[in-house]
N, C-alpha and C positions, 0 to 999 in steps of 0.2 A: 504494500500500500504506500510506504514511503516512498519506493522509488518510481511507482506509478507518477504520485502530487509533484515529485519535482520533476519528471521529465517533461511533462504538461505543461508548467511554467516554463521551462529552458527551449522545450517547441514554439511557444508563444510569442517568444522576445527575438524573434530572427527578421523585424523588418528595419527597415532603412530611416526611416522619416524621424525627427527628433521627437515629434507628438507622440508617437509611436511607441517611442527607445522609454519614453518616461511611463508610459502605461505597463511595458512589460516589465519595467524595473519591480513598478507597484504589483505587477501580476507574482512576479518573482518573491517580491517580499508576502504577496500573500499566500502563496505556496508555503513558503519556508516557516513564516508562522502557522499555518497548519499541520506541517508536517512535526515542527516541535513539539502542537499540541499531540499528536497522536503520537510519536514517541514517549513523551510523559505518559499518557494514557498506558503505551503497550509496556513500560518497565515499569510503572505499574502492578500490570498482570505479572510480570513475571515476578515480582518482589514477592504480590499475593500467591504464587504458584512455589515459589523458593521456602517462604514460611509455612505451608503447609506439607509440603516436604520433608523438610527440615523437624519440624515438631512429629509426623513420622517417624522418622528418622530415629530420634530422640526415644521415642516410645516405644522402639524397637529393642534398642539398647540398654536401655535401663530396665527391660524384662529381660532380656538375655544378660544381663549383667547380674539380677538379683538372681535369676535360676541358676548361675553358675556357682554363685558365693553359695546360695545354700545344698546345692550339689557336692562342691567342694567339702564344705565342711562336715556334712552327712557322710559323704563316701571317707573321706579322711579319718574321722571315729570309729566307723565300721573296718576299715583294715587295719588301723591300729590295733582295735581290741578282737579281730580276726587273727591276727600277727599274733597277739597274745596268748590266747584262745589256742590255736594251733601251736606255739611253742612250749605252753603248759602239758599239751597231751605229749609231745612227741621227745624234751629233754631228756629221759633215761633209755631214750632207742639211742642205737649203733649208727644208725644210716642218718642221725640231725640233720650234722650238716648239707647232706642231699636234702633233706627237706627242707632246710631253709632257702638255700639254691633255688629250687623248686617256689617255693612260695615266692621269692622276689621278683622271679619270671613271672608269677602273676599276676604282682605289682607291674611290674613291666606292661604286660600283655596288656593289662586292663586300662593305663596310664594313656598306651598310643590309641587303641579302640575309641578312648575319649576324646582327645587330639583331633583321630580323623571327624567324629560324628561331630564336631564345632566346627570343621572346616566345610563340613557338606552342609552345616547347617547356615555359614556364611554365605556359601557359594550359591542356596538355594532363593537369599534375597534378591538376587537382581541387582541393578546398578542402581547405586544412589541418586536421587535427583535426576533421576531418567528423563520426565516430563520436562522438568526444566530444559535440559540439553536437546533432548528433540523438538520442543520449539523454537531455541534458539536456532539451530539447525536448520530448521526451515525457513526462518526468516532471512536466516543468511542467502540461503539456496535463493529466495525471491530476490532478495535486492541484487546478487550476484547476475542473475539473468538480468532483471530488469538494466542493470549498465553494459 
């Protein structure tokens, strides 16, 4: 739309005559104040589209942020006193140390499982502020064409 108003104006002002040269100047400056106004108007929208985004955004995180603290903290009690638990039973066996081995690898196994299932669960959001970037996107595409 921007670059529709000023190519309209800049068509306008291509005659000769002084009478002329001063209406398209005023045509020109009325374009260019319109086109300011709808600039304002369009970032705007886009401030409105970034904040709503954004607080998204925000509300994503701070769920995923408090299910993790109390994931963490839950899962951490439970193998600690799992850890316990397990080396109370097995201290006057022969093969301990293999079972400690063994339980750390658990620790292990279960540590990365967690790792990946945060990463699948990152990757499963999408791109941040998508909307935003795809409208900007396209309004570049227009004015690019329109010059």
């Amino acid at each position: 739309m921007l670059a529709k108003l000023l190519m309209d104006a800049l068509q306008g002002g291509s005659s000769s005559s002084k009478d002329d040269d001063s209406t398209s100047v005023m045509n020109v400056l009325r374009a260019l104040n319109s086109v300011k106004n709808t600039v304002e108007a369009q970032s705007g929208l886009y401030s409105q589209l970034f904040q709503l985004e954004w607080e998204e955004q925000k509300r994503r995180y701070n769920r995923i942020l408090l299910l993790l603290a109390i994931a963490f903290f839950s899962f951490g009690c439970f193998m600690v006193f799992a850890g316990v638990f397990f080396l109370v039973l097995i201290w006057d066996h022969e093969l301990r140390n293999w079972y400690i081995g063994g339980m750390l690898c658990v620790y292990a196994l279960v540590a990365i499982i967690a790792i990946m299932r945060i990463k699948s669960l990152q990757a499963s959001w999408g791109r941040p502020f998508a909307a935003v970037r795809d409208e900007l996107k396209a309004d570049l595409d227009v004015i690019k064409s329109r010059l």
